[in-house]
C-alpha positions in Angstrom: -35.9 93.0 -43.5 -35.5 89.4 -43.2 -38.2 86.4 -41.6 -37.4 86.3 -38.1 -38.0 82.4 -37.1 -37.1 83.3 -33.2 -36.9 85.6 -30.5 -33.4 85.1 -30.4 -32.3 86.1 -34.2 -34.5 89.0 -33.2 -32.5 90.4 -30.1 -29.5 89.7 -32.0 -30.0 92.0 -34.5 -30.8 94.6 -32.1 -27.3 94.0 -30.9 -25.4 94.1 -33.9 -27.9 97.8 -34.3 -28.8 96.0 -37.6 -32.2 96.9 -36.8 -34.5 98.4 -34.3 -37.9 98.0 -32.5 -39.7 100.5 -34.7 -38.3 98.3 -38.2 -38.8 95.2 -36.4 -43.3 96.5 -35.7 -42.9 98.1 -39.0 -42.1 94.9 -40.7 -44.3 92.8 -38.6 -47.7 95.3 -40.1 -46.3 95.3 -43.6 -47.3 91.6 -42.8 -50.1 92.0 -41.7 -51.5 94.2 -44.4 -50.0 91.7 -47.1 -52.0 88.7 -45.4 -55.1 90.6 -44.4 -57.3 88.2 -46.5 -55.9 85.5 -44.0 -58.3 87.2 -41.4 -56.1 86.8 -38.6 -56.3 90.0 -36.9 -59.5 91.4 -35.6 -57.8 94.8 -34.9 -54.1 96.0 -35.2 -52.7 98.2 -32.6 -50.7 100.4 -35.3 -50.6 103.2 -33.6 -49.9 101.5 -30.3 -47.3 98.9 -31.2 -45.5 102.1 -32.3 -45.5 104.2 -29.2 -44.5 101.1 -27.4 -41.8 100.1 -29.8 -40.3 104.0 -29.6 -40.2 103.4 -25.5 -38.6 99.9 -26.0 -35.6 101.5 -28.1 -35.4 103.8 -26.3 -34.7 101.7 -23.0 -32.5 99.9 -25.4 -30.4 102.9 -26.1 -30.3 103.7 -22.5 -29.5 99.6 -21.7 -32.3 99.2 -19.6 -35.0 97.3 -21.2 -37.5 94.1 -20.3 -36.3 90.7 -21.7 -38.8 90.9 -23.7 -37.2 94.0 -25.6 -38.2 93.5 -29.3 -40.8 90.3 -29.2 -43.7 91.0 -31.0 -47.0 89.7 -29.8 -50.5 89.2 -30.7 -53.5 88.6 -28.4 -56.6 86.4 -28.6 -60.0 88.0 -28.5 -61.1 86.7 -25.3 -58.1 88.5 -23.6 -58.6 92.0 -21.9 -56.3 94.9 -22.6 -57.1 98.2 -20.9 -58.2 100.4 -23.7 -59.0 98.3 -26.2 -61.9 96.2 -27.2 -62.3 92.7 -26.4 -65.6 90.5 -27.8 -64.6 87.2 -27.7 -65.3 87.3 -31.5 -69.4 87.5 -30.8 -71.8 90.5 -31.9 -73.1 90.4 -28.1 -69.8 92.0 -26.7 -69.6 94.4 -29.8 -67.8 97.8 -28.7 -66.7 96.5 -25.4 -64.0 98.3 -24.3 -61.3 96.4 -21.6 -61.2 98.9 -18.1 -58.2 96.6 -17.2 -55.4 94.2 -18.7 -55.3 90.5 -18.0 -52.3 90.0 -15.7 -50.5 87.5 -18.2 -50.6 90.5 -20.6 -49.6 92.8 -18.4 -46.0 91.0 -16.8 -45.7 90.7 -21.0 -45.8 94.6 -20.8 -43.5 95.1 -17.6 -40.6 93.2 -19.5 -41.6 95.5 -22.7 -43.0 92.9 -25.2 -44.9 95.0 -27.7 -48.4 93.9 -28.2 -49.8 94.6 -32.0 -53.5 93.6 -32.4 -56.1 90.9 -31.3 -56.7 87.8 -33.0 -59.8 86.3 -34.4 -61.0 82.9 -32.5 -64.2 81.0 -32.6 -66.8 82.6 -30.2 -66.1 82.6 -27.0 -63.5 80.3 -27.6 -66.2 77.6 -28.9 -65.1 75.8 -31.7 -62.5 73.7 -33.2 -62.3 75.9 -36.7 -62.5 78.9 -36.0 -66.0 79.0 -38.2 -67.9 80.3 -35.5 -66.4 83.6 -35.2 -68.9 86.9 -35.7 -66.1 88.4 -37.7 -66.2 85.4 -40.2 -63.4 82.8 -40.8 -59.5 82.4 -40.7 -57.8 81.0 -43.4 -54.9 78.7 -42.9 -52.2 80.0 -44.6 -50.9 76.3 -45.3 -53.8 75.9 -47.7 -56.1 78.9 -47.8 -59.5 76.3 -48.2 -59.0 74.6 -44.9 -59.5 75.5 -41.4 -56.8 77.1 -39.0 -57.9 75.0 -36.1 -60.1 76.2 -33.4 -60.8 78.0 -30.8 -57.2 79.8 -31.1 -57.2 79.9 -35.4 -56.2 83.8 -35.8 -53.6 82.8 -33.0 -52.0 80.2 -34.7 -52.4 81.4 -37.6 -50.4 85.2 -36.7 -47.7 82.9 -35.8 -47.6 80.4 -38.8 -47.8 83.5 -41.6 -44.9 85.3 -39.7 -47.1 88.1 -38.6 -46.2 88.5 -34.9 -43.0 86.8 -33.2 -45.4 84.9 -30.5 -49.1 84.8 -30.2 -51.6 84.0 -26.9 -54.5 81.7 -27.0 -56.3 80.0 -24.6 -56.8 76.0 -24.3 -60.2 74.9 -22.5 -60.3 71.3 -24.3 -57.6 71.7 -26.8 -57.7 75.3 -28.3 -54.2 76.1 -28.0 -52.7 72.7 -29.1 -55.6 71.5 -32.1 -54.8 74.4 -34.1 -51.2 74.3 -33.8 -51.1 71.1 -35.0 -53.1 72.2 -37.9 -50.8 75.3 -38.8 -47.3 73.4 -38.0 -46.5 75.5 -35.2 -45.5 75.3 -31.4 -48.9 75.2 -28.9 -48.8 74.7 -25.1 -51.5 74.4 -22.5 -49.7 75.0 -19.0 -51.4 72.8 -15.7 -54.7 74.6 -14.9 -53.5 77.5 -12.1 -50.5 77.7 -13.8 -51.2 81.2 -15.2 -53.3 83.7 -14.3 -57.0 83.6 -15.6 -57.6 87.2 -14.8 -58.7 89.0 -17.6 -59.9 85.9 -20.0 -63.3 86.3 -21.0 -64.1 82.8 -19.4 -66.1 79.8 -21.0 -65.2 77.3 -18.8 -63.5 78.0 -15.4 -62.5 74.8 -14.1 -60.5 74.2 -17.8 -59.7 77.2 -19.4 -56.0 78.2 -19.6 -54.0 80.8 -21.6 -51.2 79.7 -23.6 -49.1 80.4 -25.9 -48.2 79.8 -29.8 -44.5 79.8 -31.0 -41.9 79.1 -33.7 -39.4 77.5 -31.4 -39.5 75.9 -27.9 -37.1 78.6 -26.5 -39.6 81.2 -27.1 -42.6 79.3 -25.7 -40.9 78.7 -22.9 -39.4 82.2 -22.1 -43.0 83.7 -22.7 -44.4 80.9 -20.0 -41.5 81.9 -17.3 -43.0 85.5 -17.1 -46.6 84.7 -17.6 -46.8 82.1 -15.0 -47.2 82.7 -11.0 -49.5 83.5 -8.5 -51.6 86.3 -9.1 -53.9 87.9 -6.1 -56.4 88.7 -8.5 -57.3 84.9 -9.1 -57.6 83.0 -6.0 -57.3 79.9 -8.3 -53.6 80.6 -9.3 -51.0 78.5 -8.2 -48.4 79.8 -5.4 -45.8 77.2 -6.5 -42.5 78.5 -7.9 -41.8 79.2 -11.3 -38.3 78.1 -12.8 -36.4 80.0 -15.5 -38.1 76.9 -18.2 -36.3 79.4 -20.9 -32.7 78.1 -19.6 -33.4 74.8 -18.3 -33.8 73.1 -22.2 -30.9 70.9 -22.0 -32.2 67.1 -21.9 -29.5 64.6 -21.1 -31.0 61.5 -19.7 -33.2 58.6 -20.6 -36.8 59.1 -21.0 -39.7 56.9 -19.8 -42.2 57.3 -22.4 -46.1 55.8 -22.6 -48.2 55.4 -26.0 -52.0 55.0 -25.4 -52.8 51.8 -27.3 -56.5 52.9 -27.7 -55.4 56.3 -29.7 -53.3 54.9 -31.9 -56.1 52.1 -32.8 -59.2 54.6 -33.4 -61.0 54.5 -36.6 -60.8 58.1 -36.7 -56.8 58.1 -36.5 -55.9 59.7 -40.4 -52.9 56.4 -41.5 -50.3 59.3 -41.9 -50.5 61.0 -38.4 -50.5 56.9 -37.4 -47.4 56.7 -39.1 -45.7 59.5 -38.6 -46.5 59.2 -34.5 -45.4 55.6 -34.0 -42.2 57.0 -36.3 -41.0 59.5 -33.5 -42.0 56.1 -30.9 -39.6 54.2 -32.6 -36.5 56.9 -33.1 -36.8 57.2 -29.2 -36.8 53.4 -28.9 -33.1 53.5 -31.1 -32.3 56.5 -28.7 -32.2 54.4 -25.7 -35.7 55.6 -24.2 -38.1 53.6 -22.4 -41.4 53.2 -24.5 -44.6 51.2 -24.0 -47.5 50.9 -24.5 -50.6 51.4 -21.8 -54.1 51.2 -21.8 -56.2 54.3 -20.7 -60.1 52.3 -20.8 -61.7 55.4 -20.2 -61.0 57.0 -23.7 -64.6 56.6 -24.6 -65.5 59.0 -21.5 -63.4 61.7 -22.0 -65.3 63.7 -24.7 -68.9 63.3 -23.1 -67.2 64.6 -19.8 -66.0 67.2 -20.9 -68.8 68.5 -23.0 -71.1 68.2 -20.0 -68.6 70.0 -17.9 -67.7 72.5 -20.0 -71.7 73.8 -21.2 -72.5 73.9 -17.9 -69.9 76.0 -17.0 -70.7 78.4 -19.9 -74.6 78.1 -19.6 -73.4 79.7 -16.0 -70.4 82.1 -17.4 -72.4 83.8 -20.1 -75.2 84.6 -18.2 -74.6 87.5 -17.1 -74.5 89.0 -21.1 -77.6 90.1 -21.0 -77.9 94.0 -23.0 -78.0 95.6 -19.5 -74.9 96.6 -18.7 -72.6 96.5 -21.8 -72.3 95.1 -25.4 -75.1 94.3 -28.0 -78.2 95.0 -27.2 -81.4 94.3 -29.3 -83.0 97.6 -31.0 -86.5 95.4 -31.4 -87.2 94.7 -27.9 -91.0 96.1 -26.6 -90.5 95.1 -22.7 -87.9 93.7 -20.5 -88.4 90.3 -20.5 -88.2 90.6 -24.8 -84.8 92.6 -24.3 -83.2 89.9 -22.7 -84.7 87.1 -25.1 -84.0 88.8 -28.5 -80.1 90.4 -27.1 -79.4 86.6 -26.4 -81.0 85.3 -29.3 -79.0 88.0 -31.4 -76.4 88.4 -29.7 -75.3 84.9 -29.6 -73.8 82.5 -32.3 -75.5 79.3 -33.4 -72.4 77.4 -31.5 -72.7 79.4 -28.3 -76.2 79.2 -28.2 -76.5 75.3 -28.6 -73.7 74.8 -26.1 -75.6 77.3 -23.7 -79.1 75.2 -24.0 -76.9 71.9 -23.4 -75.7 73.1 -20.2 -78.9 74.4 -19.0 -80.3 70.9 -19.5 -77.6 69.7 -17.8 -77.6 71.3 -14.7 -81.4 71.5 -14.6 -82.9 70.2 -11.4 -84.0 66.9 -12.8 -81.1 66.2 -14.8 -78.4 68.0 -12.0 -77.3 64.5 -10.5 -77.8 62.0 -13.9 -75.1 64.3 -16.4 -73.5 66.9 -14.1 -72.6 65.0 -10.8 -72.0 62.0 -12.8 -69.6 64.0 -14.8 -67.7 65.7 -12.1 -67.3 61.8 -10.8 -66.0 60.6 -13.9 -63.6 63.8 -14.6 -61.9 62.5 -11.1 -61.3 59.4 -12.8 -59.7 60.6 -15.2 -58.0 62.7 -13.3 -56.8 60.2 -11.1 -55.7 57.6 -14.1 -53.4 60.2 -15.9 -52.0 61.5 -13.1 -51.0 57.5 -11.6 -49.5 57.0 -14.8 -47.7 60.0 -14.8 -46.3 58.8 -11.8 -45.0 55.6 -13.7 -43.8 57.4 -16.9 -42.3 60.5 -17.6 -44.0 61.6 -20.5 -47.1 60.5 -22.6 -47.0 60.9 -26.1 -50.1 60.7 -28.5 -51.0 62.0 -31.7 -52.6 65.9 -31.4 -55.5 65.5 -33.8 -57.4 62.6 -35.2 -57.2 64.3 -38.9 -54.8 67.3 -40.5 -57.1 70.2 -41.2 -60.3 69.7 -43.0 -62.0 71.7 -45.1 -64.2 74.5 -44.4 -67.8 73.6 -44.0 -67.0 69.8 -43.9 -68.1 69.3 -40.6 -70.6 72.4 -40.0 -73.5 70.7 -40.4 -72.3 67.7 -38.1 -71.6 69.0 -34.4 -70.6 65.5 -33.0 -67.8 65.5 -35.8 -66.7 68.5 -35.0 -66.3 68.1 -31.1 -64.5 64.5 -32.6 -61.4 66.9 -33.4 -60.8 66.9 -29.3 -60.8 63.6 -29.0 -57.3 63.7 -28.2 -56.6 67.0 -26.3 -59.3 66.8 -24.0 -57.5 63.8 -22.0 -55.0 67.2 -20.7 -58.1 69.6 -20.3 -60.0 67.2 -18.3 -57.1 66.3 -15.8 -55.6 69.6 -15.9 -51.8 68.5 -16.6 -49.7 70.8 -19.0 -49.2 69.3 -23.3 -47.8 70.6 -26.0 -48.2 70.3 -29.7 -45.0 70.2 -32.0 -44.7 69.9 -35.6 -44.7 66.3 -36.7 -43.9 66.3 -40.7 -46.7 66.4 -43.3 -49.4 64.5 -45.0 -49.9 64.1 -48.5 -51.9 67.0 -49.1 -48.9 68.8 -47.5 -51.1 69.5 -44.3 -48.7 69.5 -40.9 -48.8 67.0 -38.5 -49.1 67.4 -34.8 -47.5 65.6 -31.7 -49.0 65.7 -28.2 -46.5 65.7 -25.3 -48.0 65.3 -21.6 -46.5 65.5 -18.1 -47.8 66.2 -14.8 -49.0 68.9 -13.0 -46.2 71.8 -12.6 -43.3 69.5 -14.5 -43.4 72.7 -17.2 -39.5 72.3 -17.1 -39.4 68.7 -17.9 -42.0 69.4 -20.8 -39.7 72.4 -22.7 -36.8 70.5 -22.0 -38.4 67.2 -23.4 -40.0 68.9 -26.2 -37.1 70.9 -27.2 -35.2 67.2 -27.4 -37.9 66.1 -29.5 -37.4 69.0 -32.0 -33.7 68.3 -32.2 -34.6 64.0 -32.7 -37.4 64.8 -35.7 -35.9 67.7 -37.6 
């Protein structure tokens, strides 16, 4: 069978009866067993994908199936599905089985996408390269000695090696759009509320978001349409509309279009992704656009707010995985109190463990008002700047990543390096407006390139649209 690039060449041959749902999840494993060293998948859904894909041709045959009729799609660890394990990649949630299916999954299911596996992803989504995972690295398929990208790796990485039409991630601070940069793929992180959180194994509350990896815009974009909406189960989902993004990609009018001056002049820029971001600035300039550049003086705050934010939030979030209830719990305890210490102190990844202990400290009575409260104050700045000039420009466009993908273990023994890989998604994160990653050409080594789109809060349209533009200007 041929490489499916999109949704679309897919439901074509289903037309034309050139192929069917059971070839198409037949294919899709043959892949998956040929690139097992990858270590993409934490589980396939063989058996599963199968059932589902006989329902979906039949519904085909009887012209009644889901839009989704024939998309193939993978799942992130930290994303329930009612009869199948989720464990956030840790040994603490080992065995978990889901009693229920996260809502985005499960309006995937109702227009009968067929879901094959879960995807490896740094523990509890903490990471930038996918290193941190309890069931050990992903490779990048681009160049198998350097890191997919984290949280999302196996995510982006499922898409990148053709092993699933369209993959889901989440995105607290960048875990979505950092690895697809790294794997030259399609990454959005919709405005916070956008999507339903019900059913993500949370780290963060107040930043994490589910979104989605893809070959083209048109798939991204058909995925979000069905994902997004209110949901009763999560009082924090948004009751605004959703459009039809997937047939709204037309973009036929002059963009106004920001550059930060202080990304673009960090030390810790790589001179290609430099060159190759100011290259796209400048082919919108001869287009007719609107582009200048701004200041944004609080660049320097957005990491340290968010890393205060966020381990506080997860000191609070993983608390309650404790040995009691469910999951991993220590066979070397001799009382209560040492159950609880040693299923933690097993249980738990280096990573997890020292972001835990940071947030503690954090929210600790005598440091609650110094690093928390201060935080929150500064994230409202933030806020408050992007969304002003948002108001002012259509669209912000920065660089997705400092560097291409590093090696693995280059920057394990350095934590502060590793959180420097946000320093460019976080801005999004922290004010809760939707960005996307797109391919943005190579570096020397051959590594991809990404480029950061942002808009504000609930302009999802205006994103695709732009984005899909952008595609057509630098291909």
């Amino acid at each position: 069978m041929e490489k499916f690039i999109s949704f679309d060449e897919i439901k074509k041959s289903l037309e034309k009866k050139e192929t069917d749902c059971l070839q198409i999840v037949q294919y899709y494993l043959n892949n998956i067993q040929t690139k097992a060293h990858l270590n993409a998948f934490v589980e396939v859904y063989e058996q599963s994908a199968l059932a589902q894909a006989d329902l979906v041709d039949q519904k085909l045959a009887k012209g009644n199936a889901g839009k989704l009729a024939g998309m193939v799609i993978g799942i992130k660890d930290v994303l329930c599905y009612a009869g199948h394990e989720a464990n956030a990649s840790s040994k603490i949630l080992k065995g978990f089985e889901s009693q229920f299916t996260t809502t985005a999954i499960q309006r995937l299911l109702d227009e009968d996408a067929i879901i094959i596996g879960r995807l490896n992803c740094d523990e509890f989504g903490m990471g930038s390269s996918n290193e941190n995972s309890a069931h050990g690295k992903v490779l990048n398929a681009a160049d198998e000695n350097r890191v997919p990208g984290g949280s999302s790796g196996g995510s982006a990485v499922a898409v990148q090696a053709n092993l699933c039409t369209v993959s889901l991630g989440t995105d607290t601070g960048g875990s979505v759009r950092q690895p697809a940069a790294f794997t030259g793929v399609i990454g959005m992180k919709p405005t916070y509320s956008r999507v339903s959180r019900w059913g993500l194994i949370a780290y963060a509350s107040s930043f994490d978001c589910i979104g989605i990896f893809s070959q083209t815009v048109k798939d991204n974009a058909l995925v979000m349409e069905i994902m997004a909406g209110h949901d009763e189960y999560d009082s924090t989902s948004s009751r605004k509309s959703v459009v039809p993004y997937s047939e709204l990609l037309h973009f036929g009018k002059k963009a106004k279009v920001a550059y930060l001056k202080e990304t673009l002049e960090s030390p810790a820029l790589q001179p290609e992704i430099k060159a190759n971001t100011l290259a796209v600035l400048e082919k919108l300039k001869a287009e007719g656009h609107t582009v200048e550049e701004v200041d944004f003086p609080l660049l320097d705050y957005i990491l340290p707010t968010y890393y205060i934010l966020t381990t506080a939030e997860s000191s609070s979030n993983l608390s309650r995985f404790d040995g009691v209830k469910y999951g991993y719990r220590t066979p070397n305890a001799h009382n209560l109190e040492s159950m609880y210490k040693l299923t933690r102190s097993e249980g738990f990844g280096e990573e997890v463990k020292r972001r835990i202990m940071i947030g503690t400290f954090v929210l600790s009575a005598s440091y609650h008002d110094a690093y928390f409260t201060k935080a929150q104050q500064v994230r409202r700045l933030i806020k408050d700047f992007t969304e002003n000039l948002l108001n002012d420009f259509d669209y912000i466009i920065m660089p997705t990543t400092p560097t291409t993908a590093f090696k693995f273990g280059e920057h394990s023994g350095d934590p502060v390096a590793m959180y420097l890989e946000d320093l460019y998604t976080v801005q999004a994160s922290v004010s809760g407006v939707p960005a996307i990653s797109l391919p943005n050409g190579k570096d020397a080594q051959g590594m991809p390139i990404g480029l950061q789109v942002i808009c504000n809060s609930f302009k999802e349209a205006d994103l695709y649209a732009f984005s899909n533009y952008l595609t057509e200007l630098t291909s």
